[in-house]
KERO-296383 format. One line per 3 residues: their letters; for each residue x, y, z of N, C-alpha, C. Coordinates in nm, 3 decimals. Each point is the difference from the previous one (the first is absolute). Layout:
// residues N
A = X:Y:Z:X:Y:Z:X:Y:Z ~ ...
***
This chain:
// residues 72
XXX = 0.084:-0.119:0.000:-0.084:0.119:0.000:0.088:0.125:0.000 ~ -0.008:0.085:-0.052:0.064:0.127:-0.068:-0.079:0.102:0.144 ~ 0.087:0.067:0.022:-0.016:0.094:0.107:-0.032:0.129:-0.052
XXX = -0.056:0.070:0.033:-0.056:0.147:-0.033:0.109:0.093:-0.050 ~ -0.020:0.122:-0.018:0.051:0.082:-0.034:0.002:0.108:0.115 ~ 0.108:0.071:0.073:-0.016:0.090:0.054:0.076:0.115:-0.010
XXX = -0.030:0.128:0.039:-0.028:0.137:-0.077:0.087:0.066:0.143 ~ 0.107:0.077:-0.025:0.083:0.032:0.104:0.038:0.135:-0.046 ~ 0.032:0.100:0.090:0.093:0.106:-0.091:0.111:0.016:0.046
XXX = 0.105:0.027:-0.114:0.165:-0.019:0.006:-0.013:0.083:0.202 ~ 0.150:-0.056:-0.020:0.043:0.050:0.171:0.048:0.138:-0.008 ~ -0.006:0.094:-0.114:0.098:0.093:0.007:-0.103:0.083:-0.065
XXX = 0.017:0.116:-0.031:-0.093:0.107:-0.018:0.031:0.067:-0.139 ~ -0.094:0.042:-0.083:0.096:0.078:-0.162:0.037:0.155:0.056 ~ 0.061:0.058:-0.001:0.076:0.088:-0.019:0.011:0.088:-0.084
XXX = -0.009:-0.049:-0.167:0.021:0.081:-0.100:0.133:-0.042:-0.056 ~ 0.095:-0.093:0.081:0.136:-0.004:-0.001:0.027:-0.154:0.007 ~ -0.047:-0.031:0.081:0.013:-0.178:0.009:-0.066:-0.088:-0.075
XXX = 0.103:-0.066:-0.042:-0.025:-0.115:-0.158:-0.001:-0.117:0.119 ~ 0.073:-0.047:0.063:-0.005:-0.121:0.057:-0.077:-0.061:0.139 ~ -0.091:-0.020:-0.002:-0.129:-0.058:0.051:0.013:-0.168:0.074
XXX = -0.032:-0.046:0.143:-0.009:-0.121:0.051:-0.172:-0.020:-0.005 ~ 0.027:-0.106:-0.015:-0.135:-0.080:0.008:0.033:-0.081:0.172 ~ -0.129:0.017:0.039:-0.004:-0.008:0.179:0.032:-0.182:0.035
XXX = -0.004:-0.106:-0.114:0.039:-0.065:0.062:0.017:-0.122:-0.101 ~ 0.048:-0.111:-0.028:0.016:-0.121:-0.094:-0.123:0.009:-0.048 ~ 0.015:-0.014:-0.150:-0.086:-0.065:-0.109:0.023:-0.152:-0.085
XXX = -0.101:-0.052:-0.026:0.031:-0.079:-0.100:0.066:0.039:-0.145 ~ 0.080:-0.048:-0.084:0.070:0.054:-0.104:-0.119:-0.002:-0.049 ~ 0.030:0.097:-0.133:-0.101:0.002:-0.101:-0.141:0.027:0.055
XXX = 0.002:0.090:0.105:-0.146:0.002:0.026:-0.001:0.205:0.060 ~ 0.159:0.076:-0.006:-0.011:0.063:0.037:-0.085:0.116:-0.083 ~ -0.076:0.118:0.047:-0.065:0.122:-0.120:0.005:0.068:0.104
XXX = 0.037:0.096:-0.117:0.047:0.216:0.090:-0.127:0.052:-0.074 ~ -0.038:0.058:0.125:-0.113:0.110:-0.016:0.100:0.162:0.016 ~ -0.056:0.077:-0.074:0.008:0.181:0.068:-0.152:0.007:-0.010
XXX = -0.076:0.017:0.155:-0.077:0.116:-0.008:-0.153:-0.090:-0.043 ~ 0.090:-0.126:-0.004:-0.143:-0.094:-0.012:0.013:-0.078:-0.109 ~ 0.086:0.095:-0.095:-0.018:-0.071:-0.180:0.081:-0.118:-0.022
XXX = 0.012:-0.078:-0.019:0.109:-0.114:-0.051:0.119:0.098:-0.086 ~ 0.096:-0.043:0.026:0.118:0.068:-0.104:0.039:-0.184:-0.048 ~ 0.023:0.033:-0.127:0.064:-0.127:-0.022:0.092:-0.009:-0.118
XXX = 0.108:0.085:0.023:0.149:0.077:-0.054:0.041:0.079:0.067 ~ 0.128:0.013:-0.018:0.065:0.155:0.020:0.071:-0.077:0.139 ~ 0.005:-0.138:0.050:-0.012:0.018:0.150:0.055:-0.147:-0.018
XXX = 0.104:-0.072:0.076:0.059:-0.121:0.044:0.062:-0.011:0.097 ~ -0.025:-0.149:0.057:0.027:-0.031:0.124:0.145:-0.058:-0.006 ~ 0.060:0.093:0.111:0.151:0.025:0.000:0.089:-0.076:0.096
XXX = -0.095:-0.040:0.082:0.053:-0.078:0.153:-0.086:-0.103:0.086 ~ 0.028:-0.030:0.116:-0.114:-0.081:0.043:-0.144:0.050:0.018 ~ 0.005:0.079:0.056:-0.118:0.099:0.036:-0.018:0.136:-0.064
XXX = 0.095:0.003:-0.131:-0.004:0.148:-0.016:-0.031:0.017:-0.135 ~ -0.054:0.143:-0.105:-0.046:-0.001:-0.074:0.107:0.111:-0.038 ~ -0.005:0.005:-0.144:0.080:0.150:-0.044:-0.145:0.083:-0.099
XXX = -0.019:0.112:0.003:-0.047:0.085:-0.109:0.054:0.063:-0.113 ~ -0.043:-0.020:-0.105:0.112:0.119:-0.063:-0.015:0.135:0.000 ~ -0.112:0.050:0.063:0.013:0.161:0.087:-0.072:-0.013:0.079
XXX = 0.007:0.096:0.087:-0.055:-0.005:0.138:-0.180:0.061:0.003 ~ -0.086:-0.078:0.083:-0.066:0.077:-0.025:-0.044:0.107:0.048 ~ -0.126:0.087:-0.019:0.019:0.116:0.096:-0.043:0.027:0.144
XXX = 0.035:0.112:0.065:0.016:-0.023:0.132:-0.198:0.031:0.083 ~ -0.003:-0.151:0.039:-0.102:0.004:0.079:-0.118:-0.117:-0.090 ~ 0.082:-0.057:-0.095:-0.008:-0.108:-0.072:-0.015:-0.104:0.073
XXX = -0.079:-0.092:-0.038:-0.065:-0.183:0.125:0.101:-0.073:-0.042 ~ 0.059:-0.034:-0.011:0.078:-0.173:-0.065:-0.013:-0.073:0.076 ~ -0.029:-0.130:-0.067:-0.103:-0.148:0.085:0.088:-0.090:-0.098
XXX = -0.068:-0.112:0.021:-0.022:-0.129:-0.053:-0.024:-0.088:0.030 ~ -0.067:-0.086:-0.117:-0.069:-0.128:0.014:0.093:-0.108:-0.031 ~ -0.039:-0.126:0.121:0.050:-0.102:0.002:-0.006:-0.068:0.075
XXX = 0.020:-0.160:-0.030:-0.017:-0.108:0.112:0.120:0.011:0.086 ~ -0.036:-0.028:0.082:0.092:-0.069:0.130:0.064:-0.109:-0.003 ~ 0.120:-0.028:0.057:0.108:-0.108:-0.020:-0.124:-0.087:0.138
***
């Protein structure tokens, strides 16, 4: 049985300045998605580390960044 999807927002805050974003805790591979602000982004944006995401610009300040994904 396949476990849900859950909806978290990054640990760090946008700025206007910060490209690099944690996700709050283990995902299953292939199951991670970046929201700004609610919308799915799905470019511009790869996962760089264990928990961490890169942007290729930052977004702006006072911007949501989340994402969806299962749990390890």
């Amino acid at each position: 049985m396949l476990s849900q999807l859950v909806h978290k927002d990054a640990r760090e805050e946008a700025d206007g300045v910060r490209t690099t974003f944690t996700v709050p805790e283990p995902f299953v591979d292939d199951t991670l998605r970046l929201c700004i602000n609610g919308r799915s982004i799905l470019d511009d944006w790869a996962i760089t580390g264990w928990l961490t995401v890169e942007l290729e610009e930052a977004p702006y300040e006072g911007d949501v960044v989340s994402f969806w994904y299962q749990q390890v």
